[in-house]
KEFIFI-311538 format. One record per atom (N, C-alpha, C): residue in one letter; residue number from 0; x, y, z. Coordinates in Angstrom, 2 decimals, always signed. Layout:
BEGIN
A|NUM|X|Y|Z
...
This chain:
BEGIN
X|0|-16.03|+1.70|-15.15
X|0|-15.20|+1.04|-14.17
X|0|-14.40|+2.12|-13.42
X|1|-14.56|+2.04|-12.12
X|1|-13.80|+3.20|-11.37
X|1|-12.53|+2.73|-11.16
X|2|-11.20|+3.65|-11.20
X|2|-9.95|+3.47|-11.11
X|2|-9.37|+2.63|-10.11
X|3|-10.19|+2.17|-8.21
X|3|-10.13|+1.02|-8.01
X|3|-10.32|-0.26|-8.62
X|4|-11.06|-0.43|-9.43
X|4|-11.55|-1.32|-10.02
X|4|-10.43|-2.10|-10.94
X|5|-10.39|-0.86|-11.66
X|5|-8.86|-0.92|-12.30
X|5|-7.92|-1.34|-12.08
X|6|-7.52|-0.63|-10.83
X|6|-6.29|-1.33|-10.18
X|6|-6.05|-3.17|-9.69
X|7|-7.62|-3.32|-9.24
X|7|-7.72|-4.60|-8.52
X|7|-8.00|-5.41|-9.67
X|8|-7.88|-4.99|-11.07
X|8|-7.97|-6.01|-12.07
X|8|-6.75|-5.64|-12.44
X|9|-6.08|-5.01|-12.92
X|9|-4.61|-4.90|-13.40
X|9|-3.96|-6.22|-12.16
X|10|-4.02|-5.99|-11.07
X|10|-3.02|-6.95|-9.48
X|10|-3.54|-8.37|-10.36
X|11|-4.53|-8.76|-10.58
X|11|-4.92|-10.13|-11.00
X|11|-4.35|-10.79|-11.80
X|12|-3.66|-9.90|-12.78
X|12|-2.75|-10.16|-14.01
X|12|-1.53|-10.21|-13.68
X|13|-0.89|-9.99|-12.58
X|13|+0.34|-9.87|-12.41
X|13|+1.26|-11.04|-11.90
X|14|+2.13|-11.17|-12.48
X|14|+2.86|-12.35|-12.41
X|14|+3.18|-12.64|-11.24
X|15|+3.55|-13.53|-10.37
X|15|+3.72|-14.25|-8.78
X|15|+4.57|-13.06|-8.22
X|16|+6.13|-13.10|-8.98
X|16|+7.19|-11.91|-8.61
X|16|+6.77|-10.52|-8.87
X|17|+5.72|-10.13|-9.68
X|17|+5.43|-8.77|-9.37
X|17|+4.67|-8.60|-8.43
X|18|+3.67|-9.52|-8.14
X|18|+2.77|-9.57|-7.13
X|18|+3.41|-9.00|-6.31
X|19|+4.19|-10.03|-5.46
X|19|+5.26|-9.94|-4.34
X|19|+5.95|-8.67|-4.63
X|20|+7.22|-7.98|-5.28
X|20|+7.05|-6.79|-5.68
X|20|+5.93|-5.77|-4.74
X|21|+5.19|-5.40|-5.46
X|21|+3.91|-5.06|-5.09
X|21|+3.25|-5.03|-3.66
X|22|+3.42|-6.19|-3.34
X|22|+2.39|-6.36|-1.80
X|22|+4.18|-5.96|-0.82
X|23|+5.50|-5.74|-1.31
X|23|+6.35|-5.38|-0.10
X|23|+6.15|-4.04|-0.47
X|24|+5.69|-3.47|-1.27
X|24|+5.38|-1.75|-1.58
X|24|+4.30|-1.72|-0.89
X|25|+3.37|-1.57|-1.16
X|25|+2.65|-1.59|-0.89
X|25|+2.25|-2.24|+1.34
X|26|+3.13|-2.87|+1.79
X|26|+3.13|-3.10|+2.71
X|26|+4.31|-1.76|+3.75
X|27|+5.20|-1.15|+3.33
X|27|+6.25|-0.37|+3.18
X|27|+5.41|+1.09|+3.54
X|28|+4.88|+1.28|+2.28
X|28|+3.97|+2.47|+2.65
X|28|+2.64|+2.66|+3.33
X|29|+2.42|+1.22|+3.55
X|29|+1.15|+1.32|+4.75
X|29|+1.63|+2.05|+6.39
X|30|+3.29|+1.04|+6.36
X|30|+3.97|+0.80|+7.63
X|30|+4.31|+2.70|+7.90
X|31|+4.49|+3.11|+6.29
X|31|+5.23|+4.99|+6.63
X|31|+4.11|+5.71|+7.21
X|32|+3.05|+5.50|+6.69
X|32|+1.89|+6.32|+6.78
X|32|+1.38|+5.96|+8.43
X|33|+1.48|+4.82|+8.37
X|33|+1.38|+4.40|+10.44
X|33|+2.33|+5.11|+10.89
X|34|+3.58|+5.13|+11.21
X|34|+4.57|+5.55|+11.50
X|34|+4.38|+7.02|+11.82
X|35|+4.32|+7.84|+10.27
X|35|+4.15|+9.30|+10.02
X|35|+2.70|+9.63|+11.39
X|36|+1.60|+8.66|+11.41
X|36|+0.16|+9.15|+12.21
X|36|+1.17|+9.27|+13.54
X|37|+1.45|+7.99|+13.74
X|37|+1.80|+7.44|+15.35
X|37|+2.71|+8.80|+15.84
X|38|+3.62|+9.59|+14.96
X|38|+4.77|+10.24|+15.40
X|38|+3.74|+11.57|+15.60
X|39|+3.30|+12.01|+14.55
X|39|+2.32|+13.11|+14.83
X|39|+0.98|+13.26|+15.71
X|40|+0.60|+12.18|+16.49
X|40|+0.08|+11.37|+17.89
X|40|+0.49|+11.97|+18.83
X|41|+2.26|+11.65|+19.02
X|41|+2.64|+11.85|+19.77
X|41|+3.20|+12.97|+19.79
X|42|+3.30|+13.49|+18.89
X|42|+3.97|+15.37|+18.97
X|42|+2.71|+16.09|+19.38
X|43|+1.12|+15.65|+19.35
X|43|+0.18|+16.32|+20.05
X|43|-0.40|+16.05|+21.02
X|44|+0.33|+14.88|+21.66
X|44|-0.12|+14.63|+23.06
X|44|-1.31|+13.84|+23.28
């Protein structure tokens, strides 16, 4: 089982409030990593 695999079976087990937990992390660091591209985008023109 590869360590995705893993992960997306560990999320299945997780209680409603960790879920949630989870998907605002997980939504948080999608938003930095856009952010971080978009800014370095624009510092190269």
């Amino acid at each position: 089982m590869s360590s995705l695999e893993q992960i997306e079976a560990a999320i299945l087990t997780l209680a409603s409030d960790e879920f949630q937990r989870l998907r605002q992390w997980f939504f948080n660091v999608d938003y930095q990593r856009w952010d971080d591209q978009l800014e370095q985008d624009v510092a190269n023109g």
